[in-house]
N, C-alpha and C positions, 0 to 999 in steps of 0.2 A: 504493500500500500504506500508507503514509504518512499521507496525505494524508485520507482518508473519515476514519480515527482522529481525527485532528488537528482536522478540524473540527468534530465530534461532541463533540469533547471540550472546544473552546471554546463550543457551543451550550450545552453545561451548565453551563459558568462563568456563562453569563449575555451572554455576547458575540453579537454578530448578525457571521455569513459569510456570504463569496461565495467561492463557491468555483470556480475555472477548471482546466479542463482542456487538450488541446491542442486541441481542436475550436472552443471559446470563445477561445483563445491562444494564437497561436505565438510562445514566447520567444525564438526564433533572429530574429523579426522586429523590428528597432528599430521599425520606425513601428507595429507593433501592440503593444509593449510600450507606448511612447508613449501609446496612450489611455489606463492606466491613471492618466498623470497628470492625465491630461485630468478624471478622474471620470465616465468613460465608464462604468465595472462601480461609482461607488457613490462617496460621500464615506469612504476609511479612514484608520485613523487608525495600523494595522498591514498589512503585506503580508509573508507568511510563504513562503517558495520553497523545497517540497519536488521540484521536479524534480532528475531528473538522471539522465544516461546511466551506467548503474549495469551494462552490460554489458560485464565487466572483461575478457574475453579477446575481447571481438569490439573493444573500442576500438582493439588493437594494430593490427588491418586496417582501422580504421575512424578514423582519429584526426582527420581531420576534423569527423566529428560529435560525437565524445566534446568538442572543441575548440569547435562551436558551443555545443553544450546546457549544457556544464560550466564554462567560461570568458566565453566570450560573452555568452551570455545571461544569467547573474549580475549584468554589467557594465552590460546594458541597463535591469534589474531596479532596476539599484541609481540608475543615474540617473534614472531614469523617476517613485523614491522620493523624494529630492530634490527634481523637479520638482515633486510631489504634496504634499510635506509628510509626507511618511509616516512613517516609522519601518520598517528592514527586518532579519527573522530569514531566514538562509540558511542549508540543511541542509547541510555538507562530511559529512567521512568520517574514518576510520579510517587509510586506504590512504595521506594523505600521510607518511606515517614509512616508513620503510625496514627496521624489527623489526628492528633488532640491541639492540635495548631488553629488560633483565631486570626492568624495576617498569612501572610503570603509566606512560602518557606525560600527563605536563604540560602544560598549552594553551603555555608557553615553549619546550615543547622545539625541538630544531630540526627541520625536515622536510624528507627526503629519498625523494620518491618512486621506488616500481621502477619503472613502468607508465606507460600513458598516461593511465588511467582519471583514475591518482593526481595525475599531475602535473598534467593538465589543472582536478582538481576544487582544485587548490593555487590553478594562478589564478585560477580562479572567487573563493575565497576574496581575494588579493592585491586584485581588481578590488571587489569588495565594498567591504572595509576602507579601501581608498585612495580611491574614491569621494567619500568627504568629508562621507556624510551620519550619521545616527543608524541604526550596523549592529550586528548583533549575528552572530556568526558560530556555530553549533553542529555540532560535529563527533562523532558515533554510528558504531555498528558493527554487522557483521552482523546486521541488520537481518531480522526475520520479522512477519509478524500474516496473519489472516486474509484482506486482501484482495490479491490478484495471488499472482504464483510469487514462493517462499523455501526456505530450506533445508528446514526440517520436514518440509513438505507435497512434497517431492521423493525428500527418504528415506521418507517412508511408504510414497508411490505403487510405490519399487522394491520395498519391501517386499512389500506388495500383493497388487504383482507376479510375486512369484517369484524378483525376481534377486537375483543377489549381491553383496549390502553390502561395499564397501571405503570408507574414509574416512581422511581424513588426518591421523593423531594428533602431528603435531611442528607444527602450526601452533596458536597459541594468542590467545585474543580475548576480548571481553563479547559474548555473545547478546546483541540488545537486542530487547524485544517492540513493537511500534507505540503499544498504549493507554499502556505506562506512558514511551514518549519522549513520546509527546501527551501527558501530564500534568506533566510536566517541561517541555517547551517552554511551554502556555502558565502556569504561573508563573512563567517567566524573563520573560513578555511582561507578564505582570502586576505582578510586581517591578519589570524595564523597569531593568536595571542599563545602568552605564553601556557602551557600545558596543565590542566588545574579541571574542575567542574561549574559547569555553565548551566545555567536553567532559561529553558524558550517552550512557551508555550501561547494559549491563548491571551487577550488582553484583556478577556472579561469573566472572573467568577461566576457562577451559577450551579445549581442543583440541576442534578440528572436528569430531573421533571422540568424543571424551564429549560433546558437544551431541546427534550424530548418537542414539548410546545413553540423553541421557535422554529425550529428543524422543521415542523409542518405548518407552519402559518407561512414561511418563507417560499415551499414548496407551493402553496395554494398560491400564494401572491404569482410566483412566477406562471403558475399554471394558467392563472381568471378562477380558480375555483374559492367560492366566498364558503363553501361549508367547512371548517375544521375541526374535528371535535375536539371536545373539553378531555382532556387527558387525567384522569383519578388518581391525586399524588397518595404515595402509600409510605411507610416509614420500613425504615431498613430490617425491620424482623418481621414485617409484612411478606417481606420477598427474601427467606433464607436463603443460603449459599453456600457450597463448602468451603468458600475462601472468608476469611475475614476482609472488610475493605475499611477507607481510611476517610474519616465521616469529613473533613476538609483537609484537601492534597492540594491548594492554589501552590501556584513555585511564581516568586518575584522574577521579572526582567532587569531587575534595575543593572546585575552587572554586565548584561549584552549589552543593556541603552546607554553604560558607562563606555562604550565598546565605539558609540556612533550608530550602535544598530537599530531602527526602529520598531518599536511592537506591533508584534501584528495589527491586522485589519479587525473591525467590531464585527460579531458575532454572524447579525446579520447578513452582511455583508458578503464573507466567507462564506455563508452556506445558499445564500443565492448564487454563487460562481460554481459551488461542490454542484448542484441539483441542474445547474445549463452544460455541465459534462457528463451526466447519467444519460446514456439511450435510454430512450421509451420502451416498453416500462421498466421503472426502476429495479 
């Protein structure tokens, strides 16, 4: 989801990518991680690591793999960097903080994950950073754009659908849209500050349940269609989970905007631009 944005959007800076999938890369493989130092995919001069097992309530049953892809392979990434010469940006999360937090969290603050999802993408990060090479670490949040499954594009479909909308109005975060993290990440690679944790996400706090309702009043508006329904906020033990989640995850911009960089675009905004790239039907 990530990742199409990201490189499209360093094509237009003027950058030449390669871009890998898991068909061309298995990052759980050290010796296939490996050729990249080799200059097996190319002389780079950046290697940007949007993987990650981003399946928050199947890691709880699944912790091994949330523990290969999110930890491990980070670690392989980051040596592999080193060996290459490279320079590496890795995408963390939101999820390593624990939301007992009432302002926005500080790349200082301290993290204490619920989950496995979370803890596992913390050492990812730990493995990164301690590595010893030139890292840069970037941590986003809920996360949507037009390519693969996200939030949007799932309350539409129930929408659609016919069913009925329940959403969880006491958790609170930054939507964040893919084109304008891909334009923020590569300035930070462009900038090329020094090697530490950076936090980019959206520019507007909100609960899953006002995402959920602007998500579809933006989609009617761009549609003509005047009906939207009322969305039934529910509280988080309304709708259990096997993962714990983190009741407010905002992450401040201020040290990208310390950077020169701008914060994203309002909410709005982004998701009228997400919903004119969806083919018919969504």
């Amino acid at each position: 989801m990530l990742g199409r944005d990201l490189a499209a959007a360093f094509e237009r800076g003027g950058w030449e990518v390669v871009g890998l999938d898991i068909a061309e890369l298995d990052l759980t493989d050290p010796s296939a991680v490996a050729r990249m130092a080799a200059g097996e995919f190319g002389e780079a001069s950046w290697c940007v690591n949007c993987a990650a097992y981003t399946a928050v309530d199947h890691a709880e049953s699944d912790p091994d793999a949330a523990l290969r892809i999110n930890a491990l392979a980070p670690s392989y990434i980051a040596q592999a960097c080193i060996a290459g010469g490279m320079k590496l940006l890795h995408v963390s999360t939101d999820f390593v903080f624990d939301g007992i937090s009432d302002e926005p969290y500080s790349e200082e603050a301290p993290t204490h994950p619920l989950g496995v999802y979370g803890q596992t993408k913390m050492q990812g990060e730990e493995a990164v950073l301690q590595a010893g090479g030139r890292a840069i670490v970037v941590r986003t949040a809920w996360l949507y754009g037009p390519h693969g499954k996200c939030f949007p594009k799932s309350i539409l479909n129930g929408w659609l659908g016919g069913r009925r909308l329940r959403v969880v109005a006491d958790q609170f975060g930054n939507p964040t849209y893919t084109a304008e993290l891909a334009r923020v990440l590569v300035q930070l690679v462009e900038l090329d500050p020094p090697g530490a944790i950076y936090h980019a996400s959206g520019s507007e706090t909100m609960s899953w349940h006002a995402f959920a309702q602007t998500a579809l009043t933006t989609y009617a508006e761009l549609h003509g269609t005047e009906l939207v329904p009322e969305i039934e906020p529910i509280r988080t033990e309304d709708w259990p989970t096997p993962a714990r989640r983190p009741r407010y995850s905002a992450l401040s911009f201020a040290k990208c905007a310390s950077l020169g960089i701008a914060p994203m675009r309002p909410t709005r905004e982004c998701l009228r631009e997400f919903w004119s790239r969806l083919p018919e039907p969504a």
